[in-house]
C-alpha positions as CSV (number, residue, x, y, z in Angstrom):
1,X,-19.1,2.9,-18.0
2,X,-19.3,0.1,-14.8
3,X,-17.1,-0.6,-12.0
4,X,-14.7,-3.3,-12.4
5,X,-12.3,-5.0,-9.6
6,X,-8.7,-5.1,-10.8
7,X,-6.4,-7.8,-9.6
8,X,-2.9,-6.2,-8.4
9,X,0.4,-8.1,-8.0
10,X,1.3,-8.0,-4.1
11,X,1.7,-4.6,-2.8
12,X,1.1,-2.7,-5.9
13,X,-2.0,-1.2,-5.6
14,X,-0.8,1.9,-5.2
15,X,1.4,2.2,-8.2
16,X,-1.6,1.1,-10.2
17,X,-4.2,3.2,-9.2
18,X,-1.8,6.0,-10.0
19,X,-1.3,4.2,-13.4
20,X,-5.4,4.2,-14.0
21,X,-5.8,8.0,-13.0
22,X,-3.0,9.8,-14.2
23,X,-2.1,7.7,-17.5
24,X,-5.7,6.2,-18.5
25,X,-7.6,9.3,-16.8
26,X,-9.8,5.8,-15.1
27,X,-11.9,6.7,-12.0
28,X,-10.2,4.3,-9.4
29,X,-11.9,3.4,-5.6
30,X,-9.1,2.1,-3.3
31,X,-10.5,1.5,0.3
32,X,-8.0,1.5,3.0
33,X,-8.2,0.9,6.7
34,X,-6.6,2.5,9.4
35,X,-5.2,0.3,12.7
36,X,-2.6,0.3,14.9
37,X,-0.1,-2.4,14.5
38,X,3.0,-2.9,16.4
39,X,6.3,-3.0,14.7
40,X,9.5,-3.8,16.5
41,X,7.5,-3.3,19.6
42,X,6.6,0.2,19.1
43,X,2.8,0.5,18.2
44,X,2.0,2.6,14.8
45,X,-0.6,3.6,13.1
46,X,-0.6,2.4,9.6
47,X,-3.1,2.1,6.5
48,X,-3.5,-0.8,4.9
49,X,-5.9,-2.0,2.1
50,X,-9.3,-3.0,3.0
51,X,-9.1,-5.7,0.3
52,X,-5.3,-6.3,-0.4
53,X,-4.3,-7.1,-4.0
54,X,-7.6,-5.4,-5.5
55,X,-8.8,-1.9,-6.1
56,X,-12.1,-0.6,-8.3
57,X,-12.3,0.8,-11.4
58,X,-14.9,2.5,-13.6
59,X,-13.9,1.8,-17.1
60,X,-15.5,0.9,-20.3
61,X,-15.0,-2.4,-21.5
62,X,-14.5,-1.5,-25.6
63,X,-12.4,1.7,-25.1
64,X,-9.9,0.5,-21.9
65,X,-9.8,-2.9,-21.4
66,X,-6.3,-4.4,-23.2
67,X,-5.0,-0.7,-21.7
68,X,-5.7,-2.1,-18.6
69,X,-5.4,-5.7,-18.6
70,X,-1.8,-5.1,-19.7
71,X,-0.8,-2.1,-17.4
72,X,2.4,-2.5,-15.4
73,X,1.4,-4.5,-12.1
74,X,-2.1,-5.4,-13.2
75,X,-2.9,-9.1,-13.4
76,X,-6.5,-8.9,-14.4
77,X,-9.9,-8.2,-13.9
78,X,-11.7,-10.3,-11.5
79,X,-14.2,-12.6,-14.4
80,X,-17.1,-15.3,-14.4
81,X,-15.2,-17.4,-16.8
82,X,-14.3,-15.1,-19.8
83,X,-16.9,-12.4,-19.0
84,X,-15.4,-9.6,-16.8
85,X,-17.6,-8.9,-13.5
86,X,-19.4,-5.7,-13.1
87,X,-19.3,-4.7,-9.8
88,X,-22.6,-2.8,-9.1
89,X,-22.4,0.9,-6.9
């Protein structure tokens, strides 16, 4: 099993990586980073993706790809032409 990035619709990276854990059993990584942001002119602290639109995954390729390629949100896995990427630890 490798790591794999997984390309999210906007804003749905949560929804998937609950998707890939609970449904697929998938070890996910989903870096976020805390900051303060002002909203409406009150400063918050909110967490926001490190890399927006993309979270990890450990998957094999035989056993869970199409199950993940075709889960609700998902809009691929980030490829060198038609070769998926491994992303190395």
């Amino acid at each position: 099993m490798n790591w794999y990035c997984v390309h999210t619709k906007p804003k749905k990276e949560i929804l998937v990586e609950k998707f890939l854990n609970d449904e697929l059993e998938l070890e996910t990584y989903f870096p976020r980073l805390r900051r303060k942001k002002t909203i409406r002119r009150v400063k918050r602290e909110v967490l926001e993706p490190l890399f927006p639109r993309y979270l990890f995954c450990r998957l094999s390729l035989a056993d869970s790809y199409r199950a993940v390629i075709y889960g609700r949100d998902v809009l691929g896995l980030v490829s060198a032409g038609d070769k998926p990427t491994e992303v190395h630890e």
